[in-house]
C-alpha positions as CSV (number, residue, x, y, z in Angstrom):
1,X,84.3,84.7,94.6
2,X,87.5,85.4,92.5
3,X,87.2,88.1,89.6
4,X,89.2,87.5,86.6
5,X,92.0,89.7,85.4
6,X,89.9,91.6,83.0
7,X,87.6,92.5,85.1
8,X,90.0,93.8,87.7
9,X,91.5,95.7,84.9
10,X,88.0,97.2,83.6
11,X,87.2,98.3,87.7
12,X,90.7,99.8,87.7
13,X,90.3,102.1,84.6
14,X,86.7,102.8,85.8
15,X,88.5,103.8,89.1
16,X,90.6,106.1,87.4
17,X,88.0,108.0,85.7
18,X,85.5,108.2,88.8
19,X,88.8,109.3,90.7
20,X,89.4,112.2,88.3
21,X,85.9,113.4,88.8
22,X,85.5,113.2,92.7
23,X,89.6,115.1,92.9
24,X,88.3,118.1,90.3
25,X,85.0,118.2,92.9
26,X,87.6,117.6,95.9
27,X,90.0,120.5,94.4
28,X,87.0,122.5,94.2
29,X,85.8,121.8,97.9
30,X,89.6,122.7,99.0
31,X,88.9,125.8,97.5
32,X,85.8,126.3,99.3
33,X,87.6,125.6,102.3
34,X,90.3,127.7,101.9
35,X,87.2,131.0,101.5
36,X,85.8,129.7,104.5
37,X,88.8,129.6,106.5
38,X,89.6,133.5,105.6
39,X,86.1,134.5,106.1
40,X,86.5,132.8,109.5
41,X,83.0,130.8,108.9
42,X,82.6,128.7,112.0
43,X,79.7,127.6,111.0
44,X,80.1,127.3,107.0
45,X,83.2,125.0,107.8
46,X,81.5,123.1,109.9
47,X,79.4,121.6,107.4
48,X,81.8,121.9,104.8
49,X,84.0,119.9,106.4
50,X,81.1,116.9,106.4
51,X,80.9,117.2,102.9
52,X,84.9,117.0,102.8
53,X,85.2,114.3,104.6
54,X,82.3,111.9,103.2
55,X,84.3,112.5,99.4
56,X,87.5,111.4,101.3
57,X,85.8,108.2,102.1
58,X,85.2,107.9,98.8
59,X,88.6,108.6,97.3
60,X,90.5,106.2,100.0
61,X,87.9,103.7,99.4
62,X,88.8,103.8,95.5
63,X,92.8,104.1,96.4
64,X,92.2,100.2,98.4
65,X,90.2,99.1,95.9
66,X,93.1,100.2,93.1
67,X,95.8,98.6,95.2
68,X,93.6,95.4,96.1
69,X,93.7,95.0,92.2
70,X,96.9,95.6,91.5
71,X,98.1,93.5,93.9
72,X,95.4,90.3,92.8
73,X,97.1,91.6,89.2
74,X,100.3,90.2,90.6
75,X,101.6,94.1,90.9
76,X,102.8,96.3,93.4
77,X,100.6,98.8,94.5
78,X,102.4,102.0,93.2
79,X,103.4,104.2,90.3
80,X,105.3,101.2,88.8
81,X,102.6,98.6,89.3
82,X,100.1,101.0,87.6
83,X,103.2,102.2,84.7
84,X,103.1,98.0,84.3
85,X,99.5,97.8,84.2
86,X,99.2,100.8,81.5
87,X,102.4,99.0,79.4
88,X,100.4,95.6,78.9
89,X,97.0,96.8,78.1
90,X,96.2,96.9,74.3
91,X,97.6,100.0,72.4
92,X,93.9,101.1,71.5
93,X,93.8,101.4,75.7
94,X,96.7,102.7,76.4
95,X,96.6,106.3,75.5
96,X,93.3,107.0,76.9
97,X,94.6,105.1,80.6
98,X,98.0,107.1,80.3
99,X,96.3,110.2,80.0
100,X,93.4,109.3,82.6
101,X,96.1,108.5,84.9
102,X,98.0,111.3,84.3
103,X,95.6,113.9,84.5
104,X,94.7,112.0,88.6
105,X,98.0,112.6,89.1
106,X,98.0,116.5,88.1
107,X,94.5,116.7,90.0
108,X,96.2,115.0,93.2
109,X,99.1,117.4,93.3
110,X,97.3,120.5,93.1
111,X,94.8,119.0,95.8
112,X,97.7,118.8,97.9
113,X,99.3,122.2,97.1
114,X,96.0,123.6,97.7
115,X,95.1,121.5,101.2
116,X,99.1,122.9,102.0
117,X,98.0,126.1,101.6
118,X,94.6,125.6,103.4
119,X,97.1,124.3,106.7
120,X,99.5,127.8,106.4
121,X,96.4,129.9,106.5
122,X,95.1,128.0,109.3
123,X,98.2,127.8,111.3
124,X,98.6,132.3,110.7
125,X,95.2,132.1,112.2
126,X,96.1,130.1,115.1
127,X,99.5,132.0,115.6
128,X,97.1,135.2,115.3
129,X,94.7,133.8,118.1
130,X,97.4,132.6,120.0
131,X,99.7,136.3,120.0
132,X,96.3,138.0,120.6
133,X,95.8,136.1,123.9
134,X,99.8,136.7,124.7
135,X,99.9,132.8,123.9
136,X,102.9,132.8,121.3
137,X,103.5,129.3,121.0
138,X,104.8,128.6,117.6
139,X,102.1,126.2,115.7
140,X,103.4,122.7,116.0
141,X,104.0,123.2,119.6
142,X,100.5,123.9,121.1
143,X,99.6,121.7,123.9
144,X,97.3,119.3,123.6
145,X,93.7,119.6,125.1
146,X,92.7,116.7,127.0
147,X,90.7,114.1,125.6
């Protein structure tokens, strides 16, 4: 079953604002996290880190589906494709897209300043653990633990 072009065009804006919603609620969880991890809450991170992973799903279920489109569009799958997309859609569209798409971007970055930040306090805790138990391996260089 093939879906037109406008179709795939109204599943990709739709995309784009469900996107914008789950990274605010995913920027919020990486917050969450990043409590958790200071608190050393074994247990809250445990299931926190469910919940984490399940909107993941979501989000990289939503990035194929984008790039399926784009690509059935006749587009690549990138910033150009979509910058192409966004150009040929009617002017009353356009804004609203451009600025949908622009504020996933600015919620993507600071998802991935914040998950950056969430790894460097992690890795002080594991370089903490590790000096503790007169371990000091620099992080990067643990060994691994058998499978």
């Amino acid at each position: 079953m093939s879906v037109d072009p406008k179709q795939r065009v109204k599943q990709l804006i739709i995309g784009i604002q469900q996107d914008c919603g789950r990274y605010a609620e995913l920027q919020q969880q990486l917050l969450r996290q990043h409590n958790l991890l200071a608190a050393h809450d074994v247990n809250g991170l445990a299931e926190h880190n469910q919940q984490q992973t399940q909107l993941m799903v979501a989000v990289q279920k939503q990035a194929q589906q984008r790039c399926q489109h784009l690509l059935a569009l006749g587009l690549k799958p990138d910033e150009k494709g979509m910058a192409i997309l966004i150009a040929k859609l009617p002017a009353s569209l356009q804004k609203n897209v451009t600025s949908q798409w622009q504020q996933l971007e600015q919620l993507l970055h600071q998802c991935l300043r914040q998950n950056e930040l969430n790894g460097r306090l992690l890795a002080g805790q594991i370089e903490t653990i590790n000096s503790l138990l007169g371990q000091e391996q620099p992080y990067g260089q643990l060994e691994r633990f058998p499978d």
